[in-house]
C-alpha positions as CSV (number, residue, x, y, z in Angstrom):
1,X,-28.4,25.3,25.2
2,X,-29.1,23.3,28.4
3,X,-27.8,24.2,31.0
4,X,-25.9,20.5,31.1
5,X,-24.5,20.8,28.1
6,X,-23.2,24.5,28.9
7,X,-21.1,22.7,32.0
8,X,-20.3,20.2,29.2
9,X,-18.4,22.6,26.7
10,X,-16.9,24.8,30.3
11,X,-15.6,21.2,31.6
12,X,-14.1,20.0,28.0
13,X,-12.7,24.1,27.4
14,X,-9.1,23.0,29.4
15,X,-8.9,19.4,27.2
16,X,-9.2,21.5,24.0
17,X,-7.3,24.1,24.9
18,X,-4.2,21.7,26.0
19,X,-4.4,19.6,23.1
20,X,-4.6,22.8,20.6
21,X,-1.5,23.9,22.3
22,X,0.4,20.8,22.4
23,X,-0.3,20.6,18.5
24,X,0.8,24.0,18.0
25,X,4.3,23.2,20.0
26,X,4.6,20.3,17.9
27,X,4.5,22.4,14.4
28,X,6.7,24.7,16.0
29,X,9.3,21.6,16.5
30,X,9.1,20.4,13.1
31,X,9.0,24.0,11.7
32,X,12.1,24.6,14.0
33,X,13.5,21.7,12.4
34,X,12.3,21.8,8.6
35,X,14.4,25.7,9.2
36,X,17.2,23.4,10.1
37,X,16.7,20.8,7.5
38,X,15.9,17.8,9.1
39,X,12.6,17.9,8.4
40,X,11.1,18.3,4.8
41,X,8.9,21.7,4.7
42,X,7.3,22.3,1.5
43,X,8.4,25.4,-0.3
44,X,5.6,27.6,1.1
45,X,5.5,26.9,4.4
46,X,7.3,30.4,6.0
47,X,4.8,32.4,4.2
48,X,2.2,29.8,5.2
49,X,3.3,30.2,8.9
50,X,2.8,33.4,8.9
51,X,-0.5,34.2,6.6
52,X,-2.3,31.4,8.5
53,X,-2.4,33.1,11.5
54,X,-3.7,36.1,10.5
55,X,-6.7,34.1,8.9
56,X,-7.0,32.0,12.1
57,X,-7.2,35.1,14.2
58,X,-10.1,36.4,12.1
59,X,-12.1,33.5,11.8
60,X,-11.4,33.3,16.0
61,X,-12.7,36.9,16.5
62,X,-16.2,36.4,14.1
63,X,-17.0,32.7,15.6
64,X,-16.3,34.5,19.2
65,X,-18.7,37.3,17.9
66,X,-21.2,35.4,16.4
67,X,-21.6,33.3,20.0
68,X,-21.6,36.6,22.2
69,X,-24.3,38.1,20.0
70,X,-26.4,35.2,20.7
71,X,-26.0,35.5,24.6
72,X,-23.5,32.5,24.7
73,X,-22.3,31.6,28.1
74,X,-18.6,32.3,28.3
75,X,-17.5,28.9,27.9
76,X,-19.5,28.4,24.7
77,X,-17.6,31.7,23.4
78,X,-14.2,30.7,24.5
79,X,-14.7,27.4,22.8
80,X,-15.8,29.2,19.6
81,X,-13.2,31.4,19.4
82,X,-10.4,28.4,19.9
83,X,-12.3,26.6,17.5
84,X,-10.9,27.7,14.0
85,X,-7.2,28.0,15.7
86,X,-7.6,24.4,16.3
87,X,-9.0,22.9,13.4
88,X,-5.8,24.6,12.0
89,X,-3.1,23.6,14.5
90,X,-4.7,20.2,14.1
91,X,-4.2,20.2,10.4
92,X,-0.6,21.3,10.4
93,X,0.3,18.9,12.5
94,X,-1.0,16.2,10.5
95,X,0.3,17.6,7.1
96,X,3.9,18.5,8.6
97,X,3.7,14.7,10.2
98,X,2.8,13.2,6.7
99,X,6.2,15.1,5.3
100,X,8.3,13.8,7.9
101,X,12.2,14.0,8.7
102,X,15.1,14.5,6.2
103,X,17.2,12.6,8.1
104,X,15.9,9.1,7.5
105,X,17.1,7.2,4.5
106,X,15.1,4.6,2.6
């Protein structure tokens, strides 16, 4: 990889890292909330909550391996690790959105 593209994926590192987290606070809200019954959670979702992490957490561990053992900068590793826990915060979010709140009537 170039070495522009390297300072590329180190510069755009913070940006994905801040908008993994602010999905992840936002599944936590409507998890928080779906355990309080305002928002509709399907059936699964406390075994989901917890299974998907474990998953994530792999998939994080091999991508990061995969880009150390070919002599990735550390930006490229870091954003190979957060990669998988993204695409998955990323995904919650927009299944728990598409459920919405139990407290709006038709």
């Amino acid at each position: 990889m170039s070495r522009q593209n390297q300072a590329t994926a180190a510069a755009m590192l913070p940006w994905r890292m801040g908008l993994m987290l602010w999905q992840a606070q936002a599944v936590i809200a409507m998890r928080m909330l779906g355990a309080a019954g305002l928002w509709s959670l399907s059936p699964g979702e406390s075994n989901r909550m917890v299974t998907e992490k474990v998953v994530a957490a792999a998939e994080s561990g091999r991508a990061a391996a995969r880009a150390m053992a070919r002599c990735a900068s550390p930006a490229l590793v870091a954003g190979a690790a957060l990669k998988p826990v993204g695409q998955r915060t990323s995904a919650n979010m927009r299944r728990l959105l598409r459920r919405g709140p139990n407290f709006i009537s038709d």
